[in-house]
VOTOR-645743 format. One record per atom (N, C-alpha, C, CB): residue number from 1; atom name; residue in one letter; x, y, z. Coordinates in steps of 0.2 Angstrom, whole numbers, plus 5000, padded with zeros to 4 digits. Glycine has a CB too. Example, Ala and Ser with C-alpha at 12.3 -4.5 7.8 and 13.67 -1.06 7.14 Angstrom:
BEGIN
seq / atom / type / xx / yy / zz
1 / N / A / 5066 / 4972 / 5039;
1 / CA / A / 5062 / 4978 / 5039;
1 / C / A / 5066 / 4984 / 5039;
1 / CB / A / 5057 / 4978 / 5045;
2 / N / S / 5064 / 4989 / 5035;
2 / CA / S / 5068 / 4995 / 5036;
2 / C / S / 5064 / 5000 / 5039;
2 / CB / S / 5070 / 4997 / 5029;
END
This chain:
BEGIN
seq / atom / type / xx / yy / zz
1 / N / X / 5576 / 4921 / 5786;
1 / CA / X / 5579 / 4926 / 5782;
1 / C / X / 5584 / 4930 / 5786;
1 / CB / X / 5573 / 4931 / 5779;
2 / N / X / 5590 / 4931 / 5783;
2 / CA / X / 5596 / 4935 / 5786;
2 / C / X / 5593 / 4943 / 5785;
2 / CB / X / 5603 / 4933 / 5781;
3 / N / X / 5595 / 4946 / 5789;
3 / CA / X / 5593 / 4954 / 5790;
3 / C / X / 5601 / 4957 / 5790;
3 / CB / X / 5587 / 4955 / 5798;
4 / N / X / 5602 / 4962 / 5785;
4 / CA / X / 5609 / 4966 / 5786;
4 / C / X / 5607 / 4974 / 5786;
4 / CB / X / 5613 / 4964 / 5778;
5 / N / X / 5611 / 4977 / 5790;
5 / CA / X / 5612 / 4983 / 5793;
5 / C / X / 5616 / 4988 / 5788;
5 / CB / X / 5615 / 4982 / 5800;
6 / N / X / 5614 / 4988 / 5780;
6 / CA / X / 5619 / 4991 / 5777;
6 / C / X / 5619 / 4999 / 5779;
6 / CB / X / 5617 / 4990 / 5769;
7 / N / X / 5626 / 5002 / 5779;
7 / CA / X / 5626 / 5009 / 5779;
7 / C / X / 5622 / 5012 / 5774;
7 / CB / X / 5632 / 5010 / 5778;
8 / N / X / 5622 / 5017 / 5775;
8 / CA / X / 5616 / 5021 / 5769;
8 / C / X / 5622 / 5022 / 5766;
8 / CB / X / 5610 / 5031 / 5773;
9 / N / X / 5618 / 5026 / 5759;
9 / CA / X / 5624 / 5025 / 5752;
9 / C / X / 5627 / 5033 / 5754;
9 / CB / X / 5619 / 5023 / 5741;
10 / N / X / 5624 / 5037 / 5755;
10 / CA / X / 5628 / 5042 / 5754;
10 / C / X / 5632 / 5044 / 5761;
10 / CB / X / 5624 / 5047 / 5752;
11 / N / X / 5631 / 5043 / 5767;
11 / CA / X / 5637 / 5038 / 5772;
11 / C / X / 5642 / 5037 / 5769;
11 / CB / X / 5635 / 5032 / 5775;
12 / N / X / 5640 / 5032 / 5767;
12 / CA / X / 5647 / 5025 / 5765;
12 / C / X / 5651 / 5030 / 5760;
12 / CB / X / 5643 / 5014 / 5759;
13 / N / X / 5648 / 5032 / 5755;
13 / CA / X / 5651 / 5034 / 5750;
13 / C / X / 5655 / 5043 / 5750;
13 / CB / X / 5646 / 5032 / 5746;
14 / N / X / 5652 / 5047 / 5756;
14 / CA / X / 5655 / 5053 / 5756;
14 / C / X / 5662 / 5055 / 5757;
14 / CB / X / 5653 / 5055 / 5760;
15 / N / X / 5666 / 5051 / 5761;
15 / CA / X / 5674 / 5053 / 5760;
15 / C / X / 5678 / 5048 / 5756;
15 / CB / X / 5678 / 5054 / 5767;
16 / N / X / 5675 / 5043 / 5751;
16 / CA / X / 5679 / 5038 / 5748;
16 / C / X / 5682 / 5041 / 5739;
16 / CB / X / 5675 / 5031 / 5748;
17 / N / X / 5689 / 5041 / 5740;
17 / CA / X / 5690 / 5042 / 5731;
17 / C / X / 5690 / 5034 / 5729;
17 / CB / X / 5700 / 5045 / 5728;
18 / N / X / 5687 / 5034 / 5722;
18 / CA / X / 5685 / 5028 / 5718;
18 / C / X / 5687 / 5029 / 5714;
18 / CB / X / 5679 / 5025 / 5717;
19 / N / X / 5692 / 5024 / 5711;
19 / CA / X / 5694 / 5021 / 5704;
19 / C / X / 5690 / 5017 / 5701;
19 / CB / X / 5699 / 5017 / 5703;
20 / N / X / 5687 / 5021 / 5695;
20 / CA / X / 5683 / 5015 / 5689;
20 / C / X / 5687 / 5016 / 5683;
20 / CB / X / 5674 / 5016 / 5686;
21 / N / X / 5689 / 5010 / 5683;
21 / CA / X / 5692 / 5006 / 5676;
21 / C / X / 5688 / 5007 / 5672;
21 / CB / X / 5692 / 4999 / 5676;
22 / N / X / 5686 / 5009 / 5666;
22 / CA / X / 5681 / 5009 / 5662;
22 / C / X / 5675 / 5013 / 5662;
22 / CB / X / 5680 / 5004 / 5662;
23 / N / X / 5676 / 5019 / 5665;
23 / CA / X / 5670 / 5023 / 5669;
23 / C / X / 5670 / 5027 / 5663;
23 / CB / X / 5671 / 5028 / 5676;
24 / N / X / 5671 / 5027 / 5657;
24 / CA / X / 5670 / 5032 / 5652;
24 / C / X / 5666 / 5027 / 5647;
24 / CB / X / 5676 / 5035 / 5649;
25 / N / X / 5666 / 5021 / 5648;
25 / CA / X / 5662 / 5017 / 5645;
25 / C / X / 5655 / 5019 / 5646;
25 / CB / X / 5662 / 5012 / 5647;
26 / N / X / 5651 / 5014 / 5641;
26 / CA / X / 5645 / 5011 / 5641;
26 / C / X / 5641 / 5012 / 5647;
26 / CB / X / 5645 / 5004 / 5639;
27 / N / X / 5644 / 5004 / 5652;
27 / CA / X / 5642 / 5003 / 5660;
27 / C / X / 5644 / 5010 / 5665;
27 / CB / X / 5646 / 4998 / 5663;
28 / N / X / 5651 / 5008 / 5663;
28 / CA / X / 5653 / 5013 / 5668;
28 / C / X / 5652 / 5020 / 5669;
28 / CB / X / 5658 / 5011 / 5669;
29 / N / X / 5649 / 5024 / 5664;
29 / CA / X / 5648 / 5029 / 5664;
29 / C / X / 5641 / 5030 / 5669;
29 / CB / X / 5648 / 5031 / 5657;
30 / N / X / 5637 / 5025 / 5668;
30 / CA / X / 5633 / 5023 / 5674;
30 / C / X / 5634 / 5024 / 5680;
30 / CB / X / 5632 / 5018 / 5674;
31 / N / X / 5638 / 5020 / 5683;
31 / CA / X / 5641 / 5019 / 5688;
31 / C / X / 5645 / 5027 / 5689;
31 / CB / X / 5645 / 5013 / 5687;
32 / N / X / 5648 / 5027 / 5687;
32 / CA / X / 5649 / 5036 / 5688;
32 / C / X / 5646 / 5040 / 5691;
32 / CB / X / 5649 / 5040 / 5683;
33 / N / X / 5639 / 5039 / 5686;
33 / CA / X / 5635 / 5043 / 5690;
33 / C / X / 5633 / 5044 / 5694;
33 / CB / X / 5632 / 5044 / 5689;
34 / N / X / 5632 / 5035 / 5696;
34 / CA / X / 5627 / 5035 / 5702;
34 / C / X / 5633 / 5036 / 5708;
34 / CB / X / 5621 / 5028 / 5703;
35 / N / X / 5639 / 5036 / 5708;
35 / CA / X / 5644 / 5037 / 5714;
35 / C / X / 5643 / 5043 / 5716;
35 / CB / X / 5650 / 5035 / 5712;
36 / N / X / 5643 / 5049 / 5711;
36 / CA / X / 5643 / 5056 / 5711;
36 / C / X / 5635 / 5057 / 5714;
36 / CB / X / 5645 / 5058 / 5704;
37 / N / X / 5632 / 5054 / 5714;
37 / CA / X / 5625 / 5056 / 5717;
37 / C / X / 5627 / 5053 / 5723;
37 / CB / X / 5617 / 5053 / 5712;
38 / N / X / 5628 / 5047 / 5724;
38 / CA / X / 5627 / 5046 / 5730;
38 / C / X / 5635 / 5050 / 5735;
38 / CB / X / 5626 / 5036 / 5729;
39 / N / X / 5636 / 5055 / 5734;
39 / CA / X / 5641 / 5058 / 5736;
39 / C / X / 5650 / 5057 / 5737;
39 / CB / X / 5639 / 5057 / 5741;
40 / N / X / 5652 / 5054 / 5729;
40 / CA / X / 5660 / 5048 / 5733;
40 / C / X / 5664 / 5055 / 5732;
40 / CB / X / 5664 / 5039 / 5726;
41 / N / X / 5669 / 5056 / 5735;
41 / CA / X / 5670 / 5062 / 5736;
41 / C / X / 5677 / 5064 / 5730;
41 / CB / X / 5671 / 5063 / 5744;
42 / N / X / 5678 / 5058 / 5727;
42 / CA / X / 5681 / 5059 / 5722;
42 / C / X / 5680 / 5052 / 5718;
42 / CB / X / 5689 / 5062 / 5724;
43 / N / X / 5679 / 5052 / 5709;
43 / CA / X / 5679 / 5049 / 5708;
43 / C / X / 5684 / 5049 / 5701;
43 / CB / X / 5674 / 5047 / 5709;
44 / N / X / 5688 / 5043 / 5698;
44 / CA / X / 5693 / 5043 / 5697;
44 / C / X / 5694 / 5038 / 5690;
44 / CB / X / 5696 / 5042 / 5704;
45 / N / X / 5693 / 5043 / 5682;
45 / CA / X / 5692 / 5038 / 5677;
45 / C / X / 5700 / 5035 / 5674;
45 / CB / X / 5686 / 5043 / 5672;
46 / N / X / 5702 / 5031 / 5675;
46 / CA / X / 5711 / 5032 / 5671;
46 / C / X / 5708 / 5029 / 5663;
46 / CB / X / 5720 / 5025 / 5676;
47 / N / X / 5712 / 5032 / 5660;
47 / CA / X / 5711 / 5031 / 5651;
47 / C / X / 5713 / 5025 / 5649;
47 / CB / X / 5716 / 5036 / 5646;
48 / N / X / 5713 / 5020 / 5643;
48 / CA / X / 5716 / 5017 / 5642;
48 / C / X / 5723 / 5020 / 5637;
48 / CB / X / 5712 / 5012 / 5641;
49 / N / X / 5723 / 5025 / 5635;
49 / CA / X / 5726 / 5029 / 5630;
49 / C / X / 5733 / 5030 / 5637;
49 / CB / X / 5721 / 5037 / 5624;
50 / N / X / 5732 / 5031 / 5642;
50 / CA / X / 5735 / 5034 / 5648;
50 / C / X / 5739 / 5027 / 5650;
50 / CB / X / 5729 / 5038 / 5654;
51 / N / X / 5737 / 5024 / 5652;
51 / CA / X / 5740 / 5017 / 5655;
51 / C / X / 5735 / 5007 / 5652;
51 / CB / X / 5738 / 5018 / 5666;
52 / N / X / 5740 / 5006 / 5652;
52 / CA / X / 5736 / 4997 / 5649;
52 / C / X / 5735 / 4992 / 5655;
52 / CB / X / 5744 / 4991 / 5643;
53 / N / X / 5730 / 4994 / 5657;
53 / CA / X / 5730 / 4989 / 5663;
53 / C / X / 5728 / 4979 / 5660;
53 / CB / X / 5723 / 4993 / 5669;
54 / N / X / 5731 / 4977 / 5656;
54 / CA / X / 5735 / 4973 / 5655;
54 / C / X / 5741 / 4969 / 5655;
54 / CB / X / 5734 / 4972 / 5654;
55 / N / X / 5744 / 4978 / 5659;
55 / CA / X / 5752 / 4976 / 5661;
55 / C / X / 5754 / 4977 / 5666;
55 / CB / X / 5758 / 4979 / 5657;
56 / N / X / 5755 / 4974 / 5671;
56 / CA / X / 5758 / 4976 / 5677;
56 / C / X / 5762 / 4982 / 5679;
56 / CB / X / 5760 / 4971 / 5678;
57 / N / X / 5763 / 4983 / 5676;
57 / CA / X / 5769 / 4992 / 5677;
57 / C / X / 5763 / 4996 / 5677;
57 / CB / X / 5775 / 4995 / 5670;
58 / N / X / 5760 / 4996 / 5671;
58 / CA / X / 5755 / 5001 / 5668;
58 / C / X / 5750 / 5001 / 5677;
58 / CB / X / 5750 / 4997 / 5659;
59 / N / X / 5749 / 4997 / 5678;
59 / CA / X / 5744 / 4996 / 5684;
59 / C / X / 5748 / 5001 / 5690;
59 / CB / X / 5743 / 4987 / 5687;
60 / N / X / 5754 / 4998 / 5692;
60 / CA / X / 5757 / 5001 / 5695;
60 / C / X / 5758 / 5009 / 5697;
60 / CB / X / 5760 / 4999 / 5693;
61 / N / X / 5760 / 5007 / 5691;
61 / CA / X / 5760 / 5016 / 5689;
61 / C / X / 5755 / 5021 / 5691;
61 / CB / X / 5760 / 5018 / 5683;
62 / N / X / 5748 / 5020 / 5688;
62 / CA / X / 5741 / 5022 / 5688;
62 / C / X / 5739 / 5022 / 5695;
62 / CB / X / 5737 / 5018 / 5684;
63 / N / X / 5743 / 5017 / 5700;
63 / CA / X / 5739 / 5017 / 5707;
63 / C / X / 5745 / 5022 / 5713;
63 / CB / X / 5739 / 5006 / 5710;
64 / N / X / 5751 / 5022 / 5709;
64 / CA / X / 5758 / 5028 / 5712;
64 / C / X / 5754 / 5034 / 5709;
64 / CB / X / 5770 / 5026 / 5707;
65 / N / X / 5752 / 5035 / 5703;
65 / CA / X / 5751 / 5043 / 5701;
65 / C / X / 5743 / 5043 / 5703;
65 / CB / X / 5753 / 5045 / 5690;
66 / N / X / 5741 / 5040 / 5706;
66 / CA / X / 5732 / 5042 / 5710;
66 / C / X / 5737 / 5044 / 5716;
66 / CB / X / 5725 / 5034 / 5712;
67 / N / X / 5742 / 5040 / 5720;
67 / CA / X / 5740 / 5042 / 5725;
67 / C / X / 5745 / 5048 / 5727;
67 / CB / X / 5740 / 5037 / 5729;
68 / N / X / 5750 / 5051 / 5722;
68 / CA / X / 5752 / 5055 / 5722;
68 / C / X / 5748 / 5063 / 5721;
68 / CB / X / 5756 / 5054 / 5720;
69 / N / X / 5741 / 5062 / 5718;
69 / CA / X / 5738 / 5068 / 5719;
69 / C / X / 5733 / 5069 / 5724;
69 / CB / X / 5734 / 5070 / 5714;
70 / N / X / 5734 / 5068 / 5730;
70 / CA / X / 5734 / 5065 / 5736;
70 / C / X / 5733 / 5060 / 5742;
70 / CB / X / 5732 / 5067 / 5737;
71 / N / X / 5729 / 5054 / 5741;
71 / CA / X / 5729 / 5049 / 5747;
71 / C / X / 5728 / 5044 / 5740;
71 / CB / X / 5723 / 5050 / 5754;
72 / N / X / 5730 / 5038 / 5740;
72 / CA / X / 5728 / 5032 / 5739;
72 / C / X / 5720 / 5031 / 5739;
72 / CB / X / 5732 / 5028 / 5744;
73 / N / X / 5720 / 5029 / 5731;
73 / CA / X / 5712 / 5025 / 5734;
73 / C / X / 5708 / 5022 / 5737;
73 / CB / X / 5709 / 5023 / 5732;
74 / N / X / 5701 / 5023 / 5740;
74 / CA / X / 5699 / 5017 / 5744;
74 / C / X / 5697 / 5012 / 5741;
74 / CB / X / 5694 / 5019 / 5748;
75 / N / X / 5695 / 5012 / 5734;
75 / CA / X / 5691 / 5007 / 5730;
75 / C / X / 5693 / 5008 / 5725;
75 / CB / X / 5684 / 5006 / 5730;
76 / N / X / 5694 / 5000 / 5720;
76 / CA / X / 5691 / 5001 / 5714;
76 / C / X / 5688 / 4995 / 5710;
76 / CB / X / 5697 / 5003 / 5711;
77 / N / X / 5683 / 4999 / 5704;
77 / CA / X / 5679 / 4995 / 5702;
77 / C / X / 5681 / 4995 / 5698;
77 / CB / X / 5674 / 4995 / 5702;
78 / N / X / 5683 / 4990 / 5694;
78 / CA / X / 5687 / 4987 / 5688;
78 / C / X / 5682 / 4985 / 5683;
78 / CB / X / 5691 / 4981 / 5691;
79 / N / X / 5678 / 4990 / 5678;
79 / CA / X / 5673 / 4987 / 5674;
79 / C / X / 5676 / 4987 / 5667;
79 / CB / X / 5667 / 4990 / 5674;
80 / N / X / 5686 / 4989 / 5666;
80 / CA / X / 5686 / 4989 / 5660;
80 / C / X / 5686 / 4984 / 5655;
80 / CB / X / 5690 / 4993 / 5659;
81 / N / X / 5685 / 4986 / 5650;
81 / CA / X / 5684 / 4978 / 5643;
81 / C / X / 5684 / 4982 / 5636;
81 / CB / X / 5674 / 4973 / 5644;
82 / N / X / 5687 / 4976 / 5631;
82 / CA / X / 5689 / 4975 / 5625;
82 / C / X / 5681 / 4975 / 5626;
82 / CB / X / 5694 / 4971 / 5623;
83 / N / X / 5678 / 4979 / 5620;
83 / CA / X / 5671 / 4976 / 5619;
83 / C / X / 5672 / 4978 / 5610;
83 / CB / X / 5662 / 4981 / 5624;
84 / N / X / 5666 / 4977 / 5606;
84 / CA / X / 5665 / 4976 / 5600;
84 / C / X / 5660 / 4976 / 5598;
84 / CB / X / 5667 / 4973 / 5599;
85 / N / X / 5654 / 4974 / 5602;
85 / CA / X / 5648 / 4971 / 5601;
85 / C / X / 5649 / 4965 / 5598;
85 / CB / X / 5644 / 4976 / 5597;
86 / N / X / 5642 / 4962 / 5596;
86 / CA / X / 5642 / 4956 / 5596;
86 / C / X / 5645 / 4950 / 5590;
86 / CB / X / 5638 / 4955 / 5597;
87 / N / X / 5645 / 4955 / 5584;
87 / CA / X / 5650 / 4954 / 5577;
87 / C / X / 5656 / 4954 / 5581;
87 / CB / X / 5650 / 4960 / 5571;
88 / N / X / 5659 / 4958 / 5584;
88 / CA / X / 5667 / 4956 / 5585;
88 / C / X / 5668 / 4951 / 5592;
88 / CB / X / 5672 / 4965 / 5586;
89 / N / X / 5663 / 4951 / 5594;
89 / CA / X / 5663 / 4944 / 5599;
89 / C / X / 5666 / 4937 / 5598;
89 / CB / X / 5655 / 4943 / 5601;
90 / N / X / 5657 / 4936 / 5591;
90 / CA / X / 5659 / 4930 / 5588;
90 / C / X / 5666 / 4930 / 5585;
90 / CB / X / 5653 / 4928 / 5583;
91 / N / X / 5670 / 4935 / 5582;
91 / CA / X / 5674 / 4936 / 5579;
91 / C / X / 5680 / 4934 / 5583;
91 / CB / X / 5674 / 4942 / 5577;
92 / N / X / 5682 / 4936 / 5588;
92 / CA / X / 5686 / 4935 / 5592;
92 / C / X / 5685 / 4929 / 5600;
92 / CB / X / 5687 / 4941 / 5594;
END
């Protein structure tokens, strides 16, 4: 059995800005939360009404205007998604 030395979560997580893609979602509203508990010292929801990160500019842009409100992010978690539920699943 492999034994790992993980950082404690509010360590790792106290001076990092995070990008979640989709943090106003479902999931990710989740995740939000538990970043904010576990200390991230900024966390960072972009809209999709604000940028289309299915276009490359749009991405761009979103990662030049984060880091012009002070440093570049350290992470990002990318949970966003076209959802529908499961009528517009089979639909599409």
């Amino acid at each position: 059995m492999t034994e790992h030395n993980w950082p404690d979560s509010e360590t790792f997580w106290r001076d990092k800005r995070v990008m979640v893609t989709g943090g106003a979602g479902f999931l990710g509203s989740f995740v939000v939360e538990k970043l904010a508990a576990r200390g991230a010292a900024e966390v960072i929801i972009p809209r999709s009404a604000d940028y289309d990160l299915t276009q490359l500019t749009a991405v761009q842009q979103l990662l030049a205007d984060t880091a012009q409100q002070g440093r570049p992010v350290d992470m990002v978690i990318h949970l966003a998604a076209k959802v529908g539920g499961i009528g517009a699943n089979r639909e599409n």
